[in-house]
Residue frames relative to the residue before (quaternion, step in Angstrom):
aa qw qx qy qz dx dy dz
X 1.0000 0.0000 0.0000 0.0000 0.00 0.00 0.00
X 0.4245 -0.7072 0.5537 0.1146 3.67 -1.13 0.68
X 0.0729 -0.8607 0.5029 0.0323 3.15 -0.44 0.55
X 0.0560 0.7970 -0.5934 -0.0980 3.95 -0.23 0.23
X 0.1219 -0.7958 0.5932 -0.0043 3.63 -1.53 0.30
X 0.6530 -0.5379 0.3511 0.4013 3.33 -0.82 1.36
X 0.6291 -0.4075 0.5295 0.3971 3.96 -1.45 0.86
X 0.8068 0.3246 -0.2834 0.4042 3.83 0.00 -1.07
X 0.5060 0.5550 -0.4558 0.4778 3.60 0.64 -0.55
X 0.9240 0.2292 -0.1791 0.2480 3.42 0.20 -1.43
X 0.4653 0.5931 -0.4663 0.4629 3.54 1.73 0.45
X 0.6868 0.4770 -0.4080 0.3664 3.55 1.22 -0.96
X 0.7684 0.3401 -0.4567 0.2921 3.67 1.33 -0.29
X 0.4827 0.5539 -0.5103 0.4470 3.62 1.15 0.60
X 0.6622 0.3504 -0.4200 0.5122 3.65 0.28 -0.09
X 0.8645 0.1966 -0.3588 0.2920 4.29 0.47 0.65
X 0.5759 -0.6048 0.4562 0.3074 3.36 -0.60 0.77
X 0.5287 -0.5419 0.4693 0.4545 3.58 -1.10 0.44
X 0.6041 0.4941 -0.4640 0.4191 4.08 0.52 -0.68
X 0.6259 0.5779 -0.3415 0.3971 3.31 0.83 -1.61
X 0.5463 0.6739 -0.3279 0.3740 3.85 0.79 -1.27
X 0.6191 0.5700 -0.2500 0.4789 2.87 0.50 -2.71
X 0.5986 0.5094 -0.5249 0.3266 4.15 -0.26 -1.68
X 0.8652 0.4299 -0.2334 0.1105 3.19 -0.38 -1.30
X 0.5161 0.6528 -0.1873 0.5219 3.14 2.00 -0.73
X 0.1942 -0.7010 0.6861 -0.0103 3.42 -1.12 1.26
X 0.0838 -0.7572 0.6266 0.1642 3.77 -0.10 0.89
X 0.1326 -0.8265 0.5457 -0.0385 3.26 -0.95 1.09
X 0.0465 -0.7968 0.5937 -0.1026 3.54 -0.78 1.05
X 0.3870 0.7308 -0.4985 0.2601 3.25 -0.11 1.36
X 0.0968 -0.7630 0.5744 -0.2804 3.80 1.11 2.04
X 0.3986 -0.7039 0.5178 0.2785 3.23 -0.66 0.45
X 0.5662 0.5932 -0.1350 0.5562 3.62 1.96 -0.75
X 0.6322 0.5328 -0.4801 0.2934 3.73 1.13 -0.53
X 0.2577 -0.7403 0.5496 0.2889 3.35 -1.23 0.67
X 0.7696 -0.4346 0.2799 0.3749 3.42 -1.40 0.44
X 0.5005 0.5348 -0.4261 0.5310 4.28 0.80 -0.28
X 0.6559 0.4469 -0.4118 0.4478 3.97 0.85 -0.95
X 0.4519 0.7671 -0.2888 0.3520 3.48 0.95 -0.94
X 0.8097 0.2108 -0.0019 0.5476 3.00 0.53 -1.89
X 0.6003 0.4575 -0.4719 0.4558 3.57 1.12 0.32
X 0.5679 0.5334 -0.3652 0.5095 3.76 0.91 -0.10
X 0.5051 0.5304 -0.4935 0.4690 4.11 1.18 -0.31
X 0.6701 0.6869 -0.2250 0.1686 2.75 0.82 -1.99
X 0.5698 0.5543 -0.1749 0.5810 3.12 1.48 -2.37
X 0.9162 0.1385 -0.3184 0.2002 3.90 0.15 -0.90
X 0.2123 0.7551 -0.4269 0.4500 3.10 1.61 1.37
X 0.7395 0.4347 -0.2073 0.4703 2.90 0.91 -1.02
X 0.8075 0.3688 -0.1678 0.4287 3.72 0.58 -1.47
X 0.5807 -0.6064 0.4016 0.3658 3.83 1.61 -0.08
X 0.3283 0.8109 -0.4487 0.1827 3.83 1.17 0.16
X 0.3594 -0.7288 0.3990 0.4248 3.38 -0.40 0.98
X 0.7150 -0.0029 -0.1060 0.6910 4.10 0.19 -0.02
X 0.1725 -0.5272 0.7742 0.3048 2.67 -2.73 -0.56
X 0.3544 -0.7324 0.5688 0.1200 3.17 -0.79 1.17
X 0.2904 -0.7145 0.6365 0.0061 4.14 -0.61 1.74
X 0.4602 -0.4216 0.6845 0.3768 3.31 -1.72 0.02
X 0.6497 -0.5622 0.3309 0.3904 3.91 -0.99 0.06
X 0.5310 0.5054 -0.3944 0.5541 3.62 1.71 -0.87
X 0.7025 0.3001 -0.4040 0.5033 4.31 0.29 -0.55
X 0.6072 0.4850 -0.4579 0.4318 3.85 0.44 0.13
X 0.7209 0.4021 -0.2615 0.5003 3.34 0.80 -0.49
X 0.6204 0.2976 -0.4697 0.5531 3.52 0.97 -0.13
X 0.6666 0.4169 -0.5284 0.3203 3.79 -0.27 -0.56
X 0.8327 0.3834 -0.2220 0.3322 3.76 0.49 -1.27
X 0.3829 0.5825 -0.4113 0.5873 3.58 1.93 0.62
X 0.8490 0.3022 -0.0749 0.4269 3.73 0.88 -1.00
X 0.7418 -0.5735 0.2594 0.2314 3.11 1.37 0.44
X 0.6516 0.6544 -0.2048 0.3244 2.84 1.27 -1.11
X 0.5335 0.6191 -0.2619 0.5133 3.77 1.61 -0.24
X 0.3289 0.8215 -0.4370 0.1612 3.70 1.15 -0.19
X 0.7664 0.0229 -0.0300 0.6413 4.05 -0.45 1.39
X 0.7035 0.4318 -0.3394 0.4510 3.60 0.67 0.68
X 0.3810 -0.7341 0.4942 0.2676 4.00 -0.32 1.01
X 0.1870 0.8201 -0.5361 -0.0712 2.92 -1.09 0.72
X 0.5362 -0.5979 0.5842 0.1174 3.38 -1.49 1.21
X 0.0217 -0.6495 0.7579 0.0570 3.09 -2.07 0.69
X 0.3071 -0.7177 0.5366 0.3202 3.09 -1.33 -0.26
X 0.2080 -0.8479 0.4798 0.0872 3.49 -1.10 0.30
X 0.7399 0.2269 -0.1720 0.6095 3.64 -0.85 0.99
X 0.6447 0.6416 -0.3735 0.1822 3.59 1.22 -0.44
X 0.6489 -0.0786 -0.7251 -0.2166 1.87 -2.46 0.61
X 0.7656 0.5751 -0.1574 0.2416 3.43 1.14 0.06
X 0.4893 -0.7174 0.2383 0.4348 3.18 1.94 0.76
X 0.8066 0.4117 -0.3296 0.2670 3.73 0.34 -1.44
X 0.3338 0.6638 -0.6265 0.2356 3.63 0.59 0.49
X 0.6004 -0.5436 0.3794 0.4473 3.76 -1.37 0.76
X 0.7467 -0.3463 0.4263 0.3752 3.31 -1.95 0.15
X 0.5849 0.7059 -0.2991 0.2647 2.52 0.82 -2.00
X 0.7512 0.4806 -0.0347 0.4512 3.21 0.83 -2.09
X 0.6820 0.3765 -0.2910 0.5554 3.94 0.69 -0.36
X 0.7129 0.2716 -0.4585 0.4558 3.73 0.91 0.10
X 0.4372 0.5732 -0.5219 0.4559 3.58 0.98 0.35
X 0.7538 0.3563 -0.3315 0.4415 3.50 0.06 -1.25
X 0.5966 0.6958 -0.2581 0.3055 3.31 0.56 -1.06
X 0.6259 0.5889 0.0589 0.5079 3.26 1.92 -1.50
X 0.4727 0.5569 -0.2756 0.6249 3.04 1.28 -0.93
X 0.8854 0.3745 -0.1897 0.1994 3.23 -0.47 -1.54
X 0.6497 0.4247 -0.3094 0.5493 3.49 1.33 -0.86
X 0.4889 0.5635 -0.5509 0.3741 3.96 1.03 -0.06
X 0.8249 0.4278 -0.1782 0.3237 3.68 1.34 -0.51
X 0.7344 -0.5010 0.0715 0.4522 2.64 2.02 0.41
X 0.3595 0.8206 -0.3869 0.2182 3.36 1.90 -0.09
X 0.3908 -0.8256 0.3592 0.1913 3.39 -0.87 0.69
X 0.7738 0.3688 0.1237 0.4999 2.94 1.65 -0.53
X 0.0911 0.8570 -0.5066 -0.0248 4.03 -0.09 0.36
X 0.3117 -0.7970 0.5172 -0.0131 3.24 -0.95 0.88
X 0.2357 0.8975 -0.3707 0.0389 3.57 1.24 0.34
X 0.3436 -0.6401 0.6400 0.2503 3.98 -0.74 0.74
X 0.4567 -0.4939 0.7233 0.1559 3.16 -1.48 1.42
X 0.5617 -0.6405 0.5189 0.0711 2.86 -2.25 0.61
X 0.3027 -0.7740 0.5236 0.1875 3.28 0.93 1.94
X 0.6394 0.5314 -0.4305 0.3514 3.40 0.04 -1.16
X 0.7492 0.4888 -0.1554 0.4191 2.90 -0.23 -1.36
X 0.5633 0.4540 -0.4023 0.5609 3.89 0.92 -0.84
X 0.8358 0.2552 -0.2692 0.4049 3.52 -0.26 -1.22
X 0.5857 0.4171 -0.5314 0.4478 3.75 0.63 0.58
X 0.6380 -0.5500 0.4293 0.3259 3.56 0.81 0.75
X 0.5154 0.5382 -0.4595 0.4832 4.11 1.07 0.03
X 0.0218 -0.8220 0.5663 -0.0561 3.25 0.01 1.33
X 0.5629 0.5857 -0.2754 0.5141 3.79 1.27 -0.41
X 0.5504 0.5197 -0.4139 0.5056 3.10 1.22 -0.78
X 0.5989 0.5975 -0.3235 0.4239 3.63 0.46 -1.55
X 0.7824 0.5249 -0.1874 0.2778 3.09 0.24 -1.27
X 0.6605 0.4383 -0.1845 0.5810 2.97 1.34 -1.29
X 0.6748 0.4942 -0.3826 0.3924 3.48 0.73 -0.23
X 0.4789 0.6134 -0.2907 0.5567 3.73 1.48 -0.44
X 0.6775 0.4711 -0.3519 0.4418 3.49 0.51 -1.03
X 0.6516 0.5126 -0.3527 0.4338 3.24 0.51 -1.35
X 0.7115 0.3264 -0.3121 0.5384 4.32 0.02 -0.86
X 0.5603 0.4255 -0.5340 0.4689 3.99 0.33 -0.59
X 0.8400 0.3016 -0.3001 0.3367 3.80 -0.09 -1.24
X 0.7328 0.4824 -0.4226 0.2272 2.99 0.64 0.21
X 0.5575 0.5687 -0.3540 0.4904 3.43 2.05 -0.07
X 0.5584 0.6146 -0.4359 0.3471 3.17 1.57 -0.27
X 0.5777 0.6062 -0.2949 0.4602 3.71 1.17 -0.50
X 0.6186 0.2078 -0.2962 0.6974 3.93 1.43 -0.13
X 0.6434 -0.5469 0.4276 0.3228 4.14 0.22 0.63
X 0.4976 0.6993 -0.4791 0.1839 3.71 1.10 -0.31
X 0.4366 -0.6834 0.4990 0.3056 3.35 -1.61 -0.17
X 0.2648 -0.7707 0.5375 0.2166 3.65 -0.82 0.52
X 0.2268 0.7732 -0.5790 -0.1244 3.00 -1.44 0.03
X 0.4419 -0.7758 0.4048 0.1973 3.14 -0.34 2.06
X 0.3200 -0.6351 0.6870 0.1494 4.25 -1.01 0.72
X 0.2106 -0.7351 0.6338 -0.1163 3.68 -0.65 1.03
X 0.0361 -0.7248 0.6660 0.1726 3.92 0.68 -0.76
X 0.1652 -0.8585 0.4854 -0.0119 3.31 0.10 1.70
X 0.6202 0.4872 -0.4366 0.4329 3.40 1.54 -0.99
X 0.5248 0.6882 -0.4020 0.2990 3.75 0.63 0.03
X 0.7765 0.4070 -0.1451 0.4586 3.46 1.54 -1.04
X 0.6579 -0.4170 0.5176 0.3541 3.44 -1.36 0.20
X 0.6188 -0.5301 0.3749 0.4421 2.87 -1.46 0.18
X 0.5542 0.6532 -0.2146 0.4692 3.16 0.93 -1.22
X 0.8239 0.0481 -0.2250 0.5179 4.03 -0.14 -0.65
X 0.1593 0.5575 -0.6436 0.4996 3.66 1.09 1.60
X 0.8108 0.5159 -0.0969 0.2588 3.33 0.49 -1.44
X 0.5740 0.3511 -0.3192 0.6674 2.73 2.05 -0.48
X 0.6815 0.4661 -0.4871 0.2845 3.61 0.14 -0.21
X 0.6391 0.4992 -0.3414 0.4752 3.41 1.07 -0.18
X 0.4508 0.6443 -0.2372 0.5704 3.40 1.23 0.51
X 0.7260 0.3350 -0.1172 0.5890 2.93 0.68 -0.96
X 0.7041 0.5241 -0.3422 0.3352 3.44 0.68 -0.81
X 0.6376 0.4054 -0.3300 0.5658 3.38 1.29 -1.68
X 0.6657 0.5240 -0.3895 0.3614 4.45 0.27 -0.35
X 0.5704 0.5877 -0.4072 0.4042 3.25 1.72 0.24
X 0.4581 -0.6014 0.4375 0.4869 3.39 1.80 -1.25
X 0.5216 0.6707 -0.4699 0.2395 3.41 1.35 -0.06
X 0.2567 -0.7446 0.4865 0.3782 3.83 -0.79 -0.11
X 0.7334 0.1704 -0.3252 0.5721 4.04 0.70 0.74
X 0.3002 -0.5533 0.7768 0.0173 2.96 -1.73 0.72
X 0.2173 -0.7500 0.6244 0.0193 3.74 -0.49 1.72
X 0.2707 -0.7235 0.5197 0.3650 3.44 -0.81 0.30
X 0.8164 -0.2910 -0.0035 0.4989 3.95 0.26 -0.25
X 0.7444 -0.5191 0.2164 0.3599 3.31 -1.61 0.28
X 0.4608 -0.6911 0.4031 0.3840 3.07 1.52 -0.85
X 0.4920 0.4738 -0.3188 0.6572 3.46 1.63 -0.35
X 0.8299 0.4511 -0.1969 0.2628 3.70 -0.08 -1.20
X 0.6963 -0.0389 0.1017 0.7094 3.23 1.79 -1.33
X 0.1379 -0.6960 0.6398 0.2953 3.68 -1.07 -0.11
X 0.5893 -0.6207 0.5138 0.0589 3.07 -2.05 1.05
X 0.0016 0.8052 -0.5870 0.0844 3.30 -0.96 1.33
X 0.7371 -0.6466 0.0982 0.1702 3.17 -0.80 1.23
X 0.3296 0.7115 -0.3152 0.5345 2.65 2.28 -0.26
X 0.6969 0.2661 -0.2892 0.5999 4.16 0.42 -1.21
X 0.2908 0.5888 -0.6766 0.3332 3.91 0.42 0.09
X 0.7712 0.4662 -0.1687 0.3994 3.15 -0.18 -2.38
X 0.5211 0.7524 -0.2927 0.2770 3.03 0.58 -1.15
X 0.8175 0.1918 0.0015 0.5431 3.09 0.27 -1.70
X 0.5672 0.5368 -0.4394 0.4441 3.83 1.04 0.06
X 0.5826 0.5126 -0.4180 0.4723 3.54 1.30 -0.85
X 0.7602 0.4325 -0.3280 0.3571 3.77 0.28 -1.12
X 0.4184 0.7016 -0.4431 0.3693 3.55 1.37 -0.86
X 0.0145 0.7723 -0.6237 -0.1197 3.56 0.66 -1.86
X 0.7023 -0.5858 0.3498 0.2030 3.44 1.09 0.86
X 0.3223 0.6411 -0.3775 0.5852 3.85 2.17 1.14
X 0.7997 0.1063 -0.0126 0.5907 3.39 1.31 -0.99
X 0.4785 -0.5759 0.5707 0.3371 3.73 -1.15 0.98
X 0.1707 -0.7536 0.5996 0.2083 3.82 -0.80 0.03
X 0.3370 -0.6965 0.6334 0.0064 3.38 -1.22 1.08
X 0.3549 -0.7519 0.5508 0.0733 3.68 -0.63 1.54
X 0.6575 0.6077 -0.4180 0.1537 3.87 -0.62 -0.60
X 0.6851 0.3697 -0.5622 0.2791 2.94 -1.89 1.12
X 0.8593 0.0512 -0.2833 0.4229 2.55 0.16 1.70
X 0.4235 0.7721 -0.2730 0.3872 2.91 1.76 0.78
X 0.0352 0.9007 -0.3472 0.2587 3.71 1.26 1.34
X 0.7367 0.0956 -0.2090 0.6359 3.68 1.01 0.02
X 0.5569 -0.5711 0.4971 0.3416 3.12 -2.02 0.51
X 0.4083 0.5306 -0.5850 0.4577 4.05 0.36 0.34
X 0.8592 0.2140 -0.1745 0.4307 3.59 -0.37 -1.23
X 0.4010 0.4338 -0.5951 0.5448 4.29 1.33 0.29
X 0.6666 0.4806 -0.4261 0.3784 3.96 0.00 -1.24
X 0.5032 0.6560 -0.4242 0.3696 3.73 0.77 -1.01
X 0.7713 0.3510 -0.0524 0.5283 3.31 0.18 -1.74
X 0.7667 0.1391 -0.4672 0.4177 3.61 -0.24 -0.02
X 0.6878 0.2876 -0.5551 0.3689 3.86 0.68 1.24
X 0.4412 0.6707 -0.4995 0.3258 2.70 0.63 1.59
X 0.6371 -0.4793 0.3165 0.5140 2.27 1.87 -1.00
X 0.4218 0.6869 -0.4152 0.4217 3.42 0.86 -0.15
X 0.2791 -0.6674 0.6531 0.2238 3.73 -1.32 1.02
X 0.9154 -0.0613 -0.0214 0.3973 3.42 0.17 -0.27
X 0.5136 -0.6059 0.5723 0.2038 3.71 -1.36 0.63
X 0.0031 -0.7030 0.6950 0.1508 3.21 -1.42 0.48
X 0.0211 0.8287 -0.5339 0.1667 3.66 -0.34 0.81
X 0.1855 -0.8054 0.5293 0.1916 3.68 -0.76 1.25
X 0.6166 0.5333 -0.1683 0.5542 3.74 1.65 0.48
X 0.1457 0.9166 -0.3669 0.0632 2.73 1.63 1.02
X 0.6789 0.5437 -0.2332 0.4350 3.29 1.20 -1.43
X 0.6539 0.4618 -0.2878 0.5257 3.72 1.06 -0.14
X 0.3792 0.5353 -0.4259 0.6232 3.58 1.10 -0.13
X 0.7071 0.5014 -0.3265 0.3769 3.60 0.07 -1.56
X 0.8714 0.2264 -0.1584 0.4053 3.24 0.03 -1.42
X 0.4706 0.4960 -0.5335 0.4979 3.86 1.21 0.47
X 0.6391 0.5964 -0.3422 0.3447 3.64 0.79 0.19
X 0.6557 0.4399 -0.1796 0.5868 2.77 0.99 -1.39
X 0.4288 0.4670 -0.5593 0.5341 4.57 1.32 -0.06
X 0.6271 0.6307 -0.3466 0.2980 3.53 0.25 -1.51
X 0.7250 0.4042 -0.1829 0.5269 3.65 0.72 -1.38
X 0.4304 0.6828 -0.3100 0.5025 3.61 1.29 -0.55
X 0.8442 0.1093 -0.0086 0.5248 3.66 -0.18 -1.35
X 0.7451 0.2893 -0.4257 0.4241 4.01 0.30 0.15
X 0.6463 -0.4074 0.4724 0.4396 3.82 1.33 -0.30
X 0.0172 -0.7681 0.6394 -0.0278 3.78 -0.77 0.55
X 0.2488 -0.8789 0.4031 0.0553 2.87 -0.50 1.06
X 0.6163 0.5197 -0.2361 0.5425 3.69 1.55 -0.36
């Protein structure tokens, strides 16, 4: 069988190594059903393939990075998720918790509410509070917005708001609430203007439409199918030629 592939598909997979690939991917495991062995089979998988985190529910973040069991591997949580409107109060606790234990990473869902009631201070003030406090363990943020929800316009304000917290990504959605198309990729890379790194995910399940986005531009993938992403890549580099 022949196979052919768009010019851009196949320059973006000759210009990345599989590690280089692996970087960009956040394997993410957050089923409400996953039990704690999947957990530790997704470290394992991104031990092995070089993923730049694994993203836990907060109860598997807190057991792996209490027990050790995360050693030389990034790990991610989420916060407030999937629906942002839990109190500050509450997202710098959890949030707190986790980086006392070593988390590498927060994912926190802005307060849709609160966004579409025009309480943008509120937002704002609620961002501050989780940015400053991961800034005090060195972590990285990246605020979820559930972009396919917004206009074009309060895109524009959430990315505002996001880079005037101090965060360094702007996620586009949880993946529970809305899925992401490639259209709010651009989107949010054009308005970014390159203040914020931009996080892709929901609905991001094969390596055609991960390659899409990171030649757009995107810094990182979230993807609960990480290890299949992986190894549809490494077919990809297989049948057109890799070139790195």
């Amino acid at each position: 069988m022949v196979y052919t592939y768009p010019d851009l598909v196949r320059g973006i997979v000759q210009g990345l190594s599989p590690r280089e690939f692996a970087g960009y991917i956040d394997s993410t495991l957050l089923k409400a059903d996953a039990p704690l062995d999947q957990a530790l089979a997704y470290i394992d998988e991104a031990r092995e393939y070089g993923f730049k985190c694994v993203v836990l529910s907060p109860y598997h973040a807190r057991h792996v990075l209490s027990k050790g069991l995360a050693e030389g591997v990034c790990i991610c949580s989420v916060i407030g998720f999937p629906m942002g409107f839990t109190s500050t109060r509450a997202k710098v606790v959890e949030a707190e918790e986790l980086l006392g234990l070593g988390l590498h990473e927060v994912d926190v869902v802005m307060n849709i509410q609160a966004f579409k009631s025009g309480r943008y201070d509120d937002v704002l003030e609620d961002l501050v509070a989780v940015v400053d406090t991961a800034k005090r363990y060195g972590a990285t943020v990246k605020v979820i917005v559930e972009s396919p929800l917004l206009s074009l316009e309060e895109k524009a304000r959430a990315v505002e708001l996001v880079a005037k917290a101090g965060a360094q990504f702007i996620k586009t959605s949880t993946g529970v609430l809305s899925k992401t198309d490639l259209q709010d990729v651009y989107t949010l890379i054009r308005l970014s203007r390159g203040r914020l790194k931009v996080k892709a995910s929901g609905g991001f399940r094969t390596a055609i439409t991960t390659l899409l986005a990171i030649g757009m531009g995107v810094h990182r993938i979230g993807t609960s199918t990480a290890s299949q992403v992986y190894r549809e890549f490494l077919e990809l580099r297989e049948r057109i030629g890799g070139g790195v």
